[in-house]
Z-matrix of the N, CA and C atoms (Angstrom, degrees):
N
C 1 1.443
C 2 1.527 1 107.92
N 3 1.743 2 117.69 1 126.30
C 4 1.365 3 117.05 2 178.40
C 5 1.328 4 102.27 3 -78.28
N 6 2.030 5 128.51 4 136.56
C 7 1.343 6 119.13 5 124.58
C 8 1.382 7 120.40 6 -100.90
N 9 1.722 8 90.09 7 -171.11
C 10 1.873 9 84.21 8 166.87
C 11 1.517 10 114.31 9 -86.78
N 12 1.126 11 130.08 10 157.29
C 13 0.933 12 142.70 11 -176.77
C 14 1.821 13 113.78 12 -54.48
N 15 2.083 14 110.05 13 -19.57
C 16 1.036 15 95.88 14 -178.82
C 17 1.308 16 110.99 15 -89.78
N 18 1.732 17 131.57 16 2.12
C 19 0.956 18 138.85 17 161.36
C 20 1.857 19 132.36 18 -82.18
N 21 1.262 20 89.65 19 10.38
C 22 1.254 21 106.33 20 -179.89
C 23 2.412 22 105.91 21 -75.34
N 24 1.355 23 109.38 22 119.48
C 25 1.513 24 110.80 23 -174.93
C 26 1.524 25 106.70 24 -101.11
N 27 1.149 26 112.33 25 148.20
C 28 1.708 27 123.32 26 168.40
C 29 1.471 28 94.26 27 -51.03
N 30 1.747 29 118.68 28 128.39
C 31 0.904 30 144.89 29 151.76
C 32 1.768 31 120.67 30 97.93
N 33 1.617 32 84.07 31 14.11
C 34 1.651 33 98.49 32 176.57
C 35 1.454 34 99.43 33 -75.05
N 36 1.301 35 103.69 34 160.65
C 37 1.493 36 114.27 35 166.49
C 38 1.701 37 118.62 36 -118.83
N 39 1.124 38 114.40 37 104.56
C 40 1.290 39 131.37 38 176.97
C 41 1.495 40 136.50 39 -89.12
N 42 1.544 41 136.46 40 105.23
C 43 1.072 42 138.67 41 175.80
C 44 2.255 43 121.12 42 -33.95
N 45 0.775 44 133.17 43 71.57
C 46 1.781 45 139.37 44 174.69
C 47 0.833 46 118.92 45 -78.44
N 48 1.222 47 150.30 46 114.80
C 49 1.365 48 142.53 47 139.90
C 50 1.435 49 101.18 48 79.03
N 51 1.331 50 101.91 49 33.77
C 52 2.045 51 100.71 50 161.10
C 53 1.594 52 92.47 51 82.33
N 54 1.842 53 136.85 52 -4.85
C 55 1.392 54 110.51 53 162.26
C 56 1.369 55 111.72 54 -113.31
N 57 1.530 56 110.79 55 -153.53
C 58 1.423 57 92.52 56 151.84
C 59 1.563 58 109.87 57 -153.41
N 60 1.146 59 111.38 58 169.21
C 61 1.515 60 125.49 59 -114.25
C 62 2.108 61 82.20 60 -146.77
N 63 1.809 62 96.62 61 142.24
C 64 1.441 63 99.01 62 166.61
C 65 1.507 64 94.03 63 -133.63
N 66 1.793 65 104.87 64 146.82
C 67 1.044 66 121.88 65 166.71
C 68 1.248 67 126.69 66 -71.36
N 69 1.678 68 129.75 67 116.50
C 70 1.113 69 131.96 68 -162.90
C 71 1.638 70 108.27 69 -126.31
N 72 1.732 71 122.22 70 -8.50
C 73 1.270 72 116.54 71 155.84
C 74 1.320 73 98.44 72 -150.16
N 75 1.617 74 123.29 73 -167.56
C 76 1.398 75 127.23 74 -169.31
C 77 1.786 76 88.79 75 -177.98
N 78 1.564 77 113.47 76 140.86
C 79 0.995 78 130.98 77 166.27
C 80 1.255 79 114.09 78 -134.01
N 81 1.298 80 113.23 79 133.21
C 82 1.763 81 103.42 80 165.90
C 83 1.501 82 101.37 81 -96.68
N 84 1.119 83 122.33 82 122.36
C 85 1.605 84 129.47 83 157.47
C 86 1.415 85 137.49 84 -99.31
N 87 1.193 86 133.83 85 106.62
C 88 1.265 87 138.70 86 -144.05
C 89 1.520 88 98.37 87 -126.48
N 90 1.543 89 119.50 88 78.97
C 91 1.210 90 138.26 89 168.34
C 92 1.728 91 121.17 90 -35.28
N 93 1.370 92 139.17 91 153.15
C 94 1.190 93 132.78 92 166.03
C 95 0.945 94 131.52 93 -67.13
N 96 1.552 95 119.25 94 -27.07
C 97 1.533 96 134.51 95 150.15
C 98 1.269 97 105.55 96 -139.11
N 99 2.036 98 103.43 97 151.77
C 100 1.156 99 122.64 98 -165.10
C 101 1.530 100 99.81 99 87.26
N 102 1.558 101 94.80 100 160.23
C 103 1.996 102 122.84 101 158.55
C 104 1.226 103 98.54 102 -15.84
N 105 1.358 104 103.02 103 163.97
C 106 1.958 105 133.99 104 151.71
C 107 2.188 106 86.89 105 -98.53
N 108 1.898 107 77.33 106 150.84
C 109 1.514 108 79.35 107 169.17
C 110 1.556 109 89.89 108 -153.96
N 111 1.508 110 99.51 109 169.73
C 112 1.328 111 106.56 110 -178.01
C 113 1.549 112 113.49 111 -92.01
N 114 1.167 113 148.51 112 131.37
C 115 1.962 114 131.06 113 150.04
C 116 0.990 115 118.49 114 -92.78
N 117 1.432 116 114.64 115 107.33
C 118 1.548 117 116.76 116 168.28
C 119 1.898 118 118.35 117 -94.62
N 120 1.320 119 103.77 118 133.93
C 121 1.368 120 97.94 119 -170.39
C 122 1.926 121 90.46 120 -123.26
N 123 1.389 122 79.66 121 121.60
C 124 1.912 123 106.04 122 -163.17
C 125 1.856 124 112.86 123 -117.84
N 126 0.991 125 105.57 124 145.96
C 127 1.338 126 103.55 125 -175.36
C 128 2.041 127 104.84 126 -132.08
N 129 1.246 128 88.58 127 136.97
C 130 1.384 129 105.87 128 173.10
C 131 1.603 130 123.34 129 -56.48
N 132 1.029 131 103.34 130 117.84
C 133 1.886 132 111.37 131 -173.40
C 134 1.667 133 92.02 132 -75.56
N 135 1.378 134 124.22 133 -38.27
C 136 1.875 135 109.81 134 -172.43
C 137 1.572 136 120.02 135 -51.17
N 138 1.774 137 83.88 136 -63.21
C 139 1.429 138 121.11 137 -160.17
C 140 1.573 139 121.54 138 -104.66
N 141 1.486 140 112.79 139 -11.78
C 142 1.666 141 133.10 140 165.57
C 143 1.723 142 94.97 141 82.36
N 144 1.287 143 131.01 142 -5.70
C 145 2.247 144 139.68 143 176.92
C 146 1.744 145 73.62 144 -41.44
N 147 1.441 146 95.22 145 136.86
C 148 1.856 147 118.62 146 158.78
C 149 1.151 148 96.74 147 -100.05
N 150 1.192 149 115.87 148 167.14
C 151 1.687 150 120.62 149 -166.90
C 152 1.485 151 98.31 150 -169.22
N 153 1.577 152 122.30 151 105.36
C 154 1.698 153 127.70 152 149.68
C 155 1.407 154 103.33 153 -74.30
N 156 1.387 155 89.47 154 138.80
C 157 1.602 156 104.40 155 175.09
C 158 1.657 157 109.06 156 -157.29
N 159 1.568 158 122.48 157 119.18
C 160 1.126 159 141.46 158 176.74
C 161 2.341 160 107.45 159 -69.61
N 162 1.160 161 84.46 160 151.24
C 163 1.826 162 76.81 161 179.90
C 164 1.539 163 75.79 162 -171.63
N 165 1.411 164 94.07 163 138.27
C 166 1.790 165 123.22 164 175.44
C 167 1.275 166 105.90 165 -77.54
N 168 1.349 167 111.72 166 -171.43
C 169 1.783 168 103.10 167 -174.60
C 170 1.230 169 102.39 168 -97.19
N 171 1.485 170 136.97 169 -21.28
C 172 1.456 171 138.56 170 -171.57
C 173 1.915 172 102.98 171 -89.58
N 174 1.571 173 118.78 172 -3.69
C 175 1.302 174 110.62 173 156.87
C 176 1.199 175 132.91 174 -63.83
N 177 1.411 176 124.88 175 147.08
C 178 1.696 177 113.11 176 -173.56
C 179 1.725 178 97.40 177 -121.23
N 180 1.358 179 120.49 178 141.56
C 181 1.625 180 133.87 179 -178.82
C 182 1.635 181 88.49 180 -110.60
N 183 1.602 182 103.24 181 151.10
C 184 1.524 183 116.12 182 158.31
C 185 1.080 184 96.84 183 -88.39
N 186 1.340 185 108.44 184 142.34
C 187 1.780 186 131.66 185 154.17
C 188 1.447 187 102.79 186 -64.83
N 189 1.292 188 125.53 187 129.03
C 190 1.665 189 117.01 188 174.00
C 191 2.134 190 93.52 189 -75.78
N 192 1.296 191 98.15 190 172.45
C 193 1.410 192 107.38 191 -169.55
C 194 1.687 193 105.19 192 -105.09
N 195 0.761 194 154.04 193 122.59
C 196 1.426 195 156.57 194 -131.86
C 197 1.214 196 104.55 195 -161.60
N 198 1.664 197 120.91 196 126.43
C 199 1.607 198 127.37 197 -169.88
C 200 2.180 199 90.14 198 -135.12
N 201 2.031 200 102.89 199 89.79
C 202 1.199 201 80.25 200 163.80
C 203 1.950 202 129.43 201 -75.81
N 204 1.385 203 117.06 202 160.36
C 205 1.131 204 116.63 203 167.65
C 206 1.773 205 115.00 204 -122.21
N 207 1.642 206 123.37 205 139.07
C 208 1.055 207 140.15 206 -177.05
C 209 1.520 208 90.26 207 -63.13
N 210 1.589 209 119.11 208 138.53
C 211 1.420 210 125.59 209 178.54
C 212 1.334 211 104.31 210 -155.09
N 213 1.223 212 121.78 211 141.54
C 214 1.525 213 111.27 212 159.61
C 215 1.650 214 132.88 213 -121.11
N 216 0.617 215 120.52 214 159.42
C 217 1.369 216 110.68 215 -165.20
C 218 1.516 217 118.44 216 -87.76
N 219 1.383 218 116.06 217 152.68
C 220 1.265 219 124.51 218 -170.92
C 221 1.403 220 125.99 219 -109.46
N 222 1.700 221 110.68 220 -70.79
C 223 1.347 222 107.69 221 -171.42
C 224 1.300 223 102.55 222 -168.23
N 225 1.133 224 130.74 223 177.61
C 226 1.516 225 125.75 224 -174.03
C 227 1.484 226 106.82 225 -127.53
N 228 1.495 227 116.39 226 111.10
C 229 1.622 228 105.45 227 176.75
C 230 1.622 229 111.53 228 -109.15
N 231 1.328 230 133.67 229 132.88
C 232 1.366 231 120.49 230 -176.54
C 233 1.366 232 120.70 231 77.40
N 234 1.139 233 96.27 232 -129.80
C 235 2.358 234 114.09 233 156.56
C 236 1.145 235 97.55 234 -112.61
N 237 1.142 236 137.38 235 61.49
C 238 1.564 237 113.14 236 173.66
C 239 1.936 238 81.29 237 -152.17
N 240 1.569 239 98.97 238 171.12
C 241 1.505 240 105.09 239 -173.19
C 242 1.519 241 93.24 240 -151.25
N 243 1.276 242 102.96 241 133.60
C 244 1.853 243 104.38 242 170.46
C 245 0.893 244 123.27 243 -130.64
N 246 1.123 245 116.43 244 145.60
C 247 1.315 246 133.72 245 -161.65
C 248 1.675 247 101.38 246 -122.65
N 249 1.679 248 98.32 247 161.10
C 250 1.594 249 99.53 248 175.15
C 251 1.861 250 107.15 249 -128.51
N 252 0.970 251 117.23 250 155.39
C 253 1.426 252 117.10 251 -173.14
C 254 1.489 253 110.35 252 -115.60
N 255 1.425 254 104.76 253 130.40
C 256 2.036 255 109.74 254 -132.52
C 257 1.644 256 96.70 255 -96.72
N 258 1.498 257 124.01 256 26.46
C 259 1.088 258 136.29 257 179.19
C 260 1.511 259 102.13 258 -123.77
N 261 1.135 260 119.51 259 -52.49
C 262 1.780 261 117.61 260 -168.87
C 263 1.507 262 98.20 261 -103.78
N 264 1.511 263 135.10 262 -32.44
C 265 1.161 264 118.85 263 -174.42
C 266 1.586 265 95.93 264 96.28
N 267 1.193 266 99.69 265 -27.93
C 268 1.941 267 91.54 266 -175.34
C 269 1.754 268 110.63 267 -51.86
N 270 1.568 269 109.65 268 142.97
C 271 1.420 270 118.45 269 177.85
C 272 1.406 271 113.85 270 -114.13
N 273 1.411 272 112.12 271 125.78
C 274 1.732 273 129.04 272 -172.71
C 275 1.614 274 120.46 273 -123.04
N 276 1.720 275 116.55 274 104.64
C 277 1.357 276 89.13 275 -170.76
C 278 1.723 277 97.87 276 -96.28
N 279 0.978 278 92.15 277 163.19
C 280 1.617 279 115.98 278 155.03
C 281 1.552 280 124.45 279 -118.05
N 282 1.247 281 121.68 280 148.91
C 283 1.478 282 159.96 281 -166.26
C 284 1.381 283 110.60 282 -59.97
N 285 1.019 284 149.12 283 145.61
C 286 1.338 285 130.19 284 179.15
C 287 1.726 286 126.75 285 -79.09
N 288 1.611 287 89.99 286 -20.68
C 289 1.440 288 111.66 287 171.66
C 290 1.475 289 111.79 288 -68.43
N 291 1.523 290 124.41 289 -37.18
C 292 0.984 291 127.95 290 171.72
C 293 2.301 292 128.18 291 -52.69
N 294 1.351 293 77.60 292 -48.71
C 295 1.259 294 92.92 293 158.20
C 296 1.721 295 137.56 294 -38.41
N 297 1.715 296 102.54 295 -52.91
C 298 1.067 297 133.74 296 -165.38
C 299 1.628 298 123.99 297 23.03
N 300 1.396 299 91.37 298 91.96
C 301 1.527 300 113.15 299 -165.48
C 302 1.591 301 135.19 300 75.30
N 303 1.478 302 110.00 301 -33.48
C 304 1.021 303 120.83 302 163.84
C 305 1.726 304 134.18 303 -49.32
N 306 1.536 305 103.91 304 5.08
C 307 1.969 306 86.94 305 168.97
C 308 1.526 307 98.12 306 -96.89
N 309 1.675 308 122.24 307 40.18
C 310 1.651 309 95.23 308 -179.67
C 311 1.427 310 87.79 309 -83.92
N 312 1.150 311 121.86 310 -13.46
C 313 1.810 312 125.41 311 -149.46
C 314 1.603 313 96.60 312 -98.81
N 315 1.437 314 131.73 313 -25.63
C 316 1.305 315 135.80 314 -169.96
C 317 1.506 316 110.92 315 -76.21
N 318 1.387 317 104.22 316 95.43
C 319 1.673 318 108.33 317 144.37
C 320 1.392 319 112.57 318 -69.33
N 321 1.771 320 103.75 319 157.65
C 322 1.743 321 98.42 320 153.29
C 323 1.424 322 125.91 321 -56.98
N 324 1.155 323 127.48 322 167.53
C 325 1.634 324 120.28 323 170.96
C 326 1.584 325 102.02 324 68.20
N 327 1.330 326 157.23 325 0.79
C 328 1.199 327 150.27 326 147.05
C 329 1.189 328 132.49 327 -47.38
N 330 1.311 329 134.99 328 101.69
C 331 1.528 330 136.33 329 173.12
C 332 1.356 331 122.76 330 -38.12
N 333 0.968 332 115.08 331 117.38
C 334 1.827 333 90.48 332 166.44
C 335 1.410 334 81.64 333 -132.34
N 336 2.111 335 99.77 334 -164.09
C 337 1.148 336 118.19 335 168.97
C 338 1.376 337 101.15 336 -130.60
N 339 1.830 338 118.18 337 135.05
C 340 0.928 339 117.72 338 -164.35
C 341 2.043 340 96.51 339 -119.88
N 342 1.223 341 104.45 340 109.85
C 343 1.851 342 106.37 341 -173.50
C 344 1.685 343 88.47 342 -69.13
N 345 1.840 344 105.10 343 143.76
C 346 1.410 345 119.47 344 162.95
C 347 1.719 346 83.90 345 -109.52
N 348 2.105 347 111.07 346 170.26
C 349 0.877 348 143.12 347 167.31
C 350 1.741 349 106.88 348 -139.91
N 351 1.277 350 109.75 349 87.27
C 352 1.494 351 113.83 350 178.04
C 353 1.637 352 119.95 351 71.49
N 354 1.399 353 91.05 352 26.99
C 355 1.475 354 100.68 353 165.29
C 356 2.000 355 121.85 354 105.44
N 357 1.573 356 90.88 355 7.55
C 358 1.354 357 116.88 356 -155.48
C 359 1.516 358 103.02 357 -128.92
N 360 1.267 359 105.26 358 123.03
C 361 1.811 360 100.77 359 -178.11
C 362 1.565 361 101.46 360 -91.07
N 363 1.262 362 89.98 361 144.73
C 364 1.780 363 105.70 362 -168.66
C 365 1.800 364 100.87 363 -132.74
N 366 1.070 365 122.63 364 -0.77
C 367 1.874 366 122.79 365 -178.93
C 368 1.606 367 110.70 366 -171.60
N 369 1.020 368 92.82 367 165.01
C 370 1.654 369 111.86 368 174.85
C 371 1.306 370 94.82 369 -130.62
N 372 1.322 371 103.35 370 148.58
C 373 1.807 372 129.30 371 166.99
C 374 1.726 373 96.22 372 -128.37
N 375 1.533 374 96.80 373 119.19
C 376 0.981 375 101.35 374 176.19
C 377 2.026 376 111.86 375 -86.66
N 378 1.331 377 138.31 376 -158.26
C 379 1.266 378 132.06 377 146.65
C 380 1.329 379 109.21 378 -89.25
N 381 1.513 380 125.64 379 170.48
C 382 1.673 381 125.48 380 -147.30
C 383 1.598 382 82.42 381 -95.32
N 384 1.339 383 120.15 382 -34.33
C 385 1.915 384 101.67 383 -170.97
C 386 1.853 385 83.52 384 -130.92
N 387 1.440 386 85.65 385 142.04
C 388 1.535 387 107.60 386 153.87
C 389 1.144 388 127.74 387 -104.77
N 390 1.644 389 135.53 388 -176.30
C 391 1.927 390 117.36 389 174.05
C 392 1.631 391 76.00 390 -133.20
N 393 1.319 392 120.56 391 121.10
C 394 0.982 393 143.28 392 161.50
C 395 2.268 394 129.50 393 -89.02
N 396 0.653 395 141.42 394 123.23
C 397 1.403 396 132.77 395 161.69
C 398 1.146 397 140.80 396 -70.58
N 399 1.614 398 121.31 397 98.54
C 400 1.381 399 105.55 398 171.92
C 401 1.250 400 127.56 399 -71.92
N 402 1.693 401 92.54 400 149.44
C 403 1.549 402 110.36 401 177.37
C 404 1.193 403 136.71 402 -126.75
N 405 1.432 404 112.54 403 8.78
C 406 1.475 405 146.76 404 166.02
C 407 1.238 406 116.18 405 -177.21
N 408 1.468 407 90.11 406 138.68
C 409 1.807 408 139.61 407 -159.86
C 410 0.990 409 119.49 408 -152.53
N 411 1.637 410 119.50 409 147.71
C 412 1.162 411 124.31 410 138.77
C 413 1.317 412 155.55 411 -45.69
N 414 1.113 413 151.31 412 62.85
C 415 1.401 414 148.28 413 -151.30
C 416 1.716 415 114.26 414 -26.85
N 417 1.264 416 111.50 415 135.30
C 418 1.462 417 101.76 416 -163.97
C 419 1.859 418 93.30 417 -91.35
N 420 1.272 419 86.24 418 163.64
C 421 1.878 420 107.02 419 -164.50
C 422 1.605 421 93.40 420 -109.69
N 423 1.739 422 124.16 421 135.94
C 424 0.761 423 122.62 422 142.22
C 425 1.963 424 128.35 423 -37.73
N 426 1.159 425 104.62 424 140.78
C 427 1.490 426 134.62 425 -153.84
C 428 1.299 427 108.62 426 4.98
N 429 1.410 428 91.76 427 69.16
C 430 1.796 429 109.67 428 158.89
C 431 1.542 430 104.05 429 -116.23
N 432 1.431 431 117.79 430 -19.99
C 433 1.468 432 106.39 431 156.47
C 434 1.287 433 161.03 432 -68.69
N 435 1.439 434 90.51 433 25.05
C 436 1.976 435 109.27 434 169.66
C 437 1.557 436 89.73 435 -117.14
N 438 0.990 437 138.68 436 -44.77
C 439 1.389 438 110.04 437 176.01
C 440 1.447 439 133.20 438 -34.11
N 441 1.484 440 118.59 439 166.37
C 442 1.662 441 101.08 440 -179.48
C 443 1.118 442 109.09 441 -124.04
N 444 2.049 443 120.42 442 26.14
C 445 1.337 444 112.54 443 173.32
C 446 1.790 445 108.48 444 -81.66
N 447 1.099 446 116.57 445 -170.31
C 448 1.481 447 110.63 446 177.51
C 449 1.835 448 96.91 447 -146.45
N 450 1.606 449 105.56 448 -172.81
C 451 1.232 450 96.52 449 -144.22
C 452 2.123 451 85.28 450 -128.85
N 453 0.876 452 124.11 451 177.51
C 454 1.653 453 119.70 452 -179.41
C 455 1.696 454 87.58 453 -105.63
N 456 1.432 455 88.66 454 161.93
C 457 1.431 456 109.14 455 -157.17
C 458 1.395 457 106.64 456 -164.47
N 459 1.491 458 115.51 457 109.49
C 460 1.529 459 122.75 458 -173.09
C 461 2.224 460 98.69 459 -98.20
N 462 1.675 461 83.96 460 146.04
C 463 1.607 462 95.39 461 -156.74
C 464 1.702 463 94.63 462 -106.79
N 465 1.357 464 105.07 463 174.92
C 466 1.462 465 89.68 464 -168.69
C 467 2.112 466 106.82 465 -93.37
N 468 0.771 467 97.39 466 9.95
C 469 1.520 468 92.91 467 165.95
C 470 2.128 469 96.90 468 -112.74
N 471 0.552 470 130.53 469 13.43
C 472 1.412 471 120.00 470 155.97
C 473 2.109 472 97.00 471 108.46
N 474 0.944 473 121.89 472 11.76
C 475 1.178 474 134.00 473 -177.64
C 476 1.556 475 106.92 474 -76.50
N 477 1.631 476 115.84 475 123.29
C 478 1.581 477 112.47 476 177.93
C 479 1.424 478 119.89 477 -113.54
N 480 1.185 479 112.02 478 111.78
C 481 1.558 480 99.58 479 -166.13
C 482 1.747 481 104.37 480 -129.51
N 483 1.369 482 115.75 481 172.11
C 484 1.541 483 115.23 482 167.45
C 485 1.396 484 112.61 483 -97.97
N 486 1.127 485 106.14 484 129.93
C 487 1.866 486 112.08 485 -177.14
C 488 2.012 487 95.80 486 -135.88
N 489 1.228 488 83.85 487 155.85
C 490 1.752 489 100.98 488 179.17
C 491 1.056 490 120.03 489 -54.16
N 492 1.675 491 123.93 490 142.01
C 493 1.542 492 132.25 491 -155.25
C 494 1.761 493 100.28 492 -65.87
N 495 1.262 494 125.06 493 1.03
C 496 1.488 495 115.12 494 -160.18
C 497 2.007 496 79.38 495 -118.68
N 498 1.021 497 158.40 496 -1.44
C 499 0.908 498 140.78 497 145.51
C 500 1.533 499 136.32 498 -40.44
N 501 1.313 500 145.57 499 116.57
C 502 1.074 501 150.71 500 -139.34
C 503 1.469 502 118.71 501 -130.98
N 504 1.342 503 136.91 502 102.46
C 505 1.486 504 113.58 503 168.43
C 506 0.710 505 161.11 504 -19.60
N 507 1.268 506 126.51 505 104.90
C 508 1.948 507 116.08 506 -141.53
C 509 1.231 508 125.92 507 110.11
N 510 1.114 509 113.90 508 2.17
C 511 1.794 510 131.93 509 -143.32
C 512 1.958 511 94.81 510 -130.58
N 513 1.129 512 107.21 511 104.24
C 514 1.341 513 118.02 512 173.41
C 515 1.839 514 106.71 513 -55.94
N 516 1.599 515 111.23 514 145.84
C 517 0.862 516 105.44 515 161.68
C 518 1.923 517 128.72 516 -162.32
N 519 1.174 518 125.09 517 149.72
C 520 1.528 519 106.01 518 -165.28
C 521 1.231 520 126.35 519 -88.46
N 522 1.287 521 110.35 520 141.20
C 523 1.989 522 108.08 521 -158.02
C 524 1.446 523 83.41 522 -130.13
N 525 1.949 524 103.28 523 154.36
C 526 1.333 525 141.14 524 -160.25
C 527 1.206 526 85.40 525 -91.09
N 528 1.998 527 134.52 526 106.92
C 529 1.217 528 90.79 527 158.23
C 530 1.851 529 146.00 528 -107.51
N 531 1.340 530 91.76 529 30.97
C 532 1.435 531 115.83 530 160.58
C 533 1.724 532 119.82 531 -63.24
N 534 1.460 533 107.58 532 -47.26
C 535 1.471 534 136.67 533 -172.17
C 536 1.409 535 111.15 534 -106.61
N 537 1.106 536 122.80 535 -41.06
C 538 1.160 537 127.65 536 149.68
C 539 2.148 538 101.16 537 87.86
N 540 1.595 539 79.43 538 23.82
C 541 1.486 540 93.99 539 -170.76
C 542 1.956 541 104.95 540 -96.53
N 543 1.481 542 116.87 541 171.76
C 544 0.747 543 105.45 542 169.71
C 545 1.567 544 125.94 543 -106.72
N 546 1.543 545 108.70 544 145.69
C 547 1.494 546 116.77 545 175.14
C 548 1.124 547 153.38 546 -86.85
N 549 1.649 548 111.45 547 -32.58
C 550 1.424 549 132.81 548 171.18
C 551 1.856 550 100.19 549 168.22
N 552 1.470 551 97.47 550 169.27
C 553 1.273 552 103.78 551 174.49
C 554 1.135 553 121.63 552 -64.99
N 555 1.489 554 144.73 553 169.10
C 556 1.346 555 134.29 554 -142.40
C 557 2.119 556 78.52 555 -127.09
C-alpha cells in the first residue's frame, strides 16, 4: 500500500530500495526557500545499514505488508528464544538480537504479538505493562516514606528500575514496557 511519505510513523516498516526498512526518526523540515520535506532515518531489518533519506511531500513510500500472529512465549535456550503460536502450536525461535532488548520483560507463558513479513518474523510487540517480581532491594528506612525519591530495584528477569521506598522483595510489581519504568503494584 502507497502513502505519502508525510504519513509515514516512527516504527512503521516500509518497503526501499527492494528491502525493508523500520522507521526510527522523522523530521519535518521546512526550509527558507523551496518545499517542506520529510527525513526519515530508517534502518534495515536484513542487514541492520541506517539510512537518511529526504522525500518531498508529493513522494509516495510502500507500507511493507505485515501479518501479526498471537504467540506466547516459552523459554530461552542458548541466544535464541521460542515462542509457540497459540493457533497451530507451531514453535519459532528467535535470536536475541532480534528481540532487541526486549527479553528483560519476557516471562515464560507471556503473550505477545509477534509481526511476520512474508512468512518471516521480523518484531515482537510486547503488552504495554507487565507484573514483574522483585528480587533485590533496598530495605526501606524509617520515615523515608513521605519522600518522593525512590530506591533501585533489580526484577526477576534482570530488569533495573526505580520503584518506591515502601517496595519490598517479593512484592510483585507493574513495569512500562516501552519505558521500562515503574507503575504501581501488581
Amino acid at each position: 500500500m502507497k502513502i505519502s511519505a508525510f504519513d509515514a510513523r516512527l516504527g512503521n516498516l516500509l518497503e526501499y530500495q527492494g528491502k525493508l526498512w523500520r522507521v526510527l526518526r522523522k523530521s519535518h523540515v521546512k526550509p527558507g526557500k523551496g518545499g517542506a520535506f520529510i527525513q526519515l532515518e530508517m534502518k534495515c531489518i536484513s542487514s541492520g545499514v541506517k539510512l537518511n533519506e529526504r522525500f518531498r511531500s508529493e513522494d509516495k513510500i510502500e507500507k511493507a505488508r505485515i501479518e501479526p500472529r498471537r504467540m506466547q512465549y516459552l523459554y530461552a535456550e542458548a541466544a535464541a528464544h521460542v515462542f509457540m503460536d497459540l493457533e497451530t502450536y507451531e514453535q519459532i525461535s528467535l535470536d536475541a538480537e532480534a528481540l532487541e532488548g526486549q527479553t528483560r520483560f519476557l516471562l515464560p507463558n507471556t503473550e505477545v504479538h509477534i509481526n511476520f513479513h512474508n512468512d518471516l518474523p521480523i518484531g515482537v510487540e510486547l503488552p504495554p505493562v507487565v507484573a514483574l517480581r522483585v528480587t533485590e532491594t533496598e530495605g526501606a528506612i524509617k520515615g523515608q516514606t513521605a519522600s518522593g525519591s525512590g530506591k533501585p530495584a533489580m526484577l526477576e528477569t534482570g530488569h533495573k528500575t526505580t520503584v518506591p521506598t515502601f517496595i519490598a522483595v517479593g512484592e510483585q510489581i507493574k513495569v512500562n514496557t516501552d519505558t521500562g519504568a515503574y507503575i504501581e503494584r501488581a
